[in-house]
N, C-alpha and C positions, 0 to 999 in steps of 0.2 A: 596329293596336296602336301606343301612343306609341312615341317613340323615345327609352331609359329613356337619363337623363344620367348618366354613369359617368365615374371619376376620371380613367380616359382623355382625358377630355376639359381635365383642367384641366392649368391650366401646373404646371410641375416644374423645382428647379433643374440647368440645363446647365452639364456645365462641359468645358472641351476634354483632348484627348490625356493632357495634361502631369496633369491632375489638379487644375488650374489653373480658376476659374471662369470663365465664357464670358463674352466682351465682350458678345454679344447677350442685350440682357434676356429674360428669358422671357415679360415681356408682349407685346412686339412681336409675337415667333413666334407667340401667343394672343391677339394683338389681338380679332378678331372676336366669341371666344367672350368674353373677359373683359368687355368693353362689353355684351354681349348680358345677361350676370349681372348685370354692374353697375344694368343699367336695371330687371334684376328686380327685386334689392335694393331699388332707391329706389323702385319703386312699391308694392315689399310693406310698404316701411315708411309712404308716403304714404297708402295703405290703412288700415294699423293707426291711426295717426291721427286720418285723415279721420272713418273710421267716429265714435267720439264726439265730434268736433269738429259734425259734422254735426247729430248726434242733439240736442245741446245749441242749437245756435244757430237750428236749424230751431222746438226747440220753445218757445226766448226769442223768438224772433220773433215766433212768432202768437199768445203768452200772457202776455210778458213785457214788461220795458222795458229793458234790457238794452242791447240793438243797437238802440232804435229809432230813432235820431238819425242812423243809418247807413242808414237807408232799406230799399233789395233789395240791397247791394252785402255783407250779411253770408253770406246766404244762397244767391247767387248763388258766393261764396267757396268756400262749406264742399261743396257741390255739384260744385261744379267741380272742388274737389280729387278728387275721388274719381274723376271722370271721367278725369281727370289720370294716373290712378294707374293703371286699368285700361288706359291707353293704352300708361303705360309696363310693365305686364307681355305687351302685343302686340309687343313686340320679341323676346320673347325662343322659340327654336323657332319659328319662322314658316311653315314647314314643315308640320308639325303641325296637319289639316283639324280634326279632330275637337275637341281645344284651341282652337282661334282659332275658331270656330263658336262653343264654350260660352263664351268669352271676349266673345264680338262682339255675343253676346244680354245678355251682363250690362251692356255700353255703351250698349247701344240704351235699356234705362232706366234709366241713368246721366245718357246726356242728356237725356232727356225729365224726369229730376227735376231737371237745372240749368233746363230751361226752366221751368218751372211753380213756381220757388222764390221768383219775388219775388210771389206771389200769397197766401205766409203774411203775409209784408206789410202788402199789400193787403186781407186779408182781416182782419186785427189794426185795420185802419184803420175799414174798415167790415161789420162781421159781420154786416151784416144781409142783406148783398147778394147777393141768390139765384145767381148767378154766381159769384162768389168761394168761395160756401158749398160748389156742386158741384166746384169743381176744388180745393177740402181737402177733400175725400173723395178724389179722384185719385190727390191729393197722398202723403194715409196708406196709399192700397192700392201705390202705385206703390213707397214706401219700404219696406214687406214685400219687394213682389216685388222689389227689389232684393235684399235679404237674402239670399232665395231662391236668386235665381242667381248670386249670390256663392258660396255653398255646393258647386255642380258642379263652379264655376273652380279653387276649391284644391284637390279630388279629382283632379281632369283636371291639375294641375297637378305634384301632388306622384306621381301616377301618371309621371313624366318625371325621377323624381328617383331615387338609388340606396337612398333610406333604407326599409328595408320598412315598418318599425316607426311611422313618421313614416304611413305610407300606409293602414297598418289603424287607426290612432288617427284619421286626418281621414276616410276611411270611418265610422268608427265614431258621432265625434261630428257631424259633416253629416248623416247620414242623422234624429239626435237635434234637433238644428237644423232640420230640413225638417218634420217632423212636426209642432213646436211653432209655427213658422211659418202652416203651410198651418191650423191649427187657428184659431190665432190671425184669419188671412186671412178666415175661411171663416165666424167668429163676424165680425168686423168690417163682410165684404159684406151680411152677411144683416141686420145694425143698420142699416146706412146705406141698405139697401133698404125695410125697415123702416119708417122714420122719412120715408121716400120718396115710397113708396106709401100710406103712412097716418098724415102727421106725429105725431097723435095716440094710435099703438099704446103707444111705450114707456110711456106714461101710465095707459093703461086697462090693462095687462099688471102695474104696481106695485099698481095700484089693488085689483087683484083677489087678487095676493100676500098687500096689507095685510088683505083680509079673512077668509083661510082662514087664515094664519101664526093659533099659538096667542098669542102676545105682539104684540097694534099700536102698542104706544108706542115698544117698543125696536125693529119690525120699521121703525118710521117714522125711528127715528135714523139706521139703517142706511143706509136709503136716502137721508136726507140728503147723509151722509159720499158714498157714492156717487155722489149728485150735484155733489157739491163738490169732489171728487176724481177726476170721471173719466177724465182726460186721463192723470192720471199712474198710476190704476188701468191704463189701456190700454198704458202703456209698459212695466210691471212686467213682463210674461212675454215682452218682447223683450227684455227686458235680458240673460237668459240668452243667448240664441243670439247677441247681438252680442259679450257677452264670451268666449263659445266661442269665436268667429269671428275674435274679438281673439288671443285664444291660439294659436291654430291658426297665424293667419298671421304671428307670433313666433316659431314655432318652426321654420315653414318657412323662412323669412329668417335666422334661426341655423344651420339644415343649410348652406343655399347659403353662408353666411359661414365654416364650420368646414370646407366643400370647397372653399373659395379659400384660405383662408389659414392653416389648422390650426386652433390654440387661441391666436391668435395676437391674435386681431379683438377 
């Protein structure tokens, strides 16, 4: 079982004998613990961030023109933040196998999307190149699975914290988060397999749509739009679970700020 963080733990005003307040800060006496929150804070907030900073510049990259003047150093940024951020929530409970485990799996593809990110780039440059094509497939399952195990770290995490309420609302909506996720993931592998193993399935698969649908003109606009849209079709049902995700890790970062310093922050 985690080790739940309890008010116990946070600093309190001392004051001496007289009634008088104490010359020694109360930080000092809570040095370790206040630094260990503090690094929470700033990577819960790094997080929050990160997450659509990332989504944006990842997808101006390999479709945009936006950053393109900036080369891989935009992408390589927004990646690294996030990396960044999950490094700084390993400071805090260190102790804690079971936390830093769920923690140390969501780094492991944290860095592997900072490696692989100047490859939207790359692959913005030349789409044709059967190499760069495979590892943007990598690229979009790798940033799911990120998602993914983001999701366990704020359970594992807010499981450490006194708020119960805070702990059934991130059970609640992670678990809603995962589901749409793994769905999402699971249509996505099986496209990109798909189109793999038989470049010309998704083709013959419309083709055969367009002739049982009872309407072909209007069934054919659709899949126009479809095809002209489909990047940002595929982003629409993550957007839910990032703004969950978003939320979630706001409001765990306002508990920690409301047990350091009241209603003060």
């Amino acid at each position: 079982m985690p080790t739940e963080y309890t008010d116990s733990h946070l600093p309190h005003s001392e004051r001496s004998s007289e009634g008088e307040p104490a010359t020694t800060s109360p930080l000092a006496s809570h040095g370790p613990v206040i630094r260990s929150l503090g690094q929470l804070a700033k990577g819960l907030s790094a997080l929050f961030w990160g997450l659509p900073i990332a989504l944006v510049v990842c997808v101006q990259c390999a479709k945009g023109d936006w950053f393109r003047p900036l080369g891989v150093v935009p992408p390589l940024v927004a990646t690294g933040l996030l990396f960044y951020a999950l490094s700084l929530l390993g400071n805090f409970q260190q102790q804690e196998r079971i936390w830093i485990s769920t923690l140390e799996r969501a780094k492991i593809i944290a860095l592997i999307n900072v490696g692989i990110s100047p490859f939207l780039y790359w692959w913005s440059r030349i789409p044709s190149n059967s190499f760069f094509s495979m590892i943007m497939d990598v690229t979009l399952v790798a940033g799911l699975l990120f998602l993914l195990l983001l999701n366990p770290v704020l359970v594992r995490l807010t499981a450490m914290l006194p708020d119960e309420t805070l702990r059934m609302e991130t059970r609640l909506f992670t678990s809603m988060n995962r589901t749409i996720l793994l769905v999402v993931m699971t249509l996505l592998v099986a496209y990109l397999a798909m189109i793999r193993i038989e470049p010309g399935s998704p083709e013959k698969i419309l083709g055969w749509m367009l002739k049982v649908l009872p309407l072909p003109h209007q069934a054919q606009m659709v899949f126009y739009f479809l095809d002209r849209a489909g990047l940002w079709l595929m982003l629409f049902p993550i957007l839910f679970p990032i703004a969950m995700t978003m939320a979630l890790i706001w409001k765990i970062k306002e508990v920690i700020l409301v047990s350091i310093f009241g209603n003060e922050h």
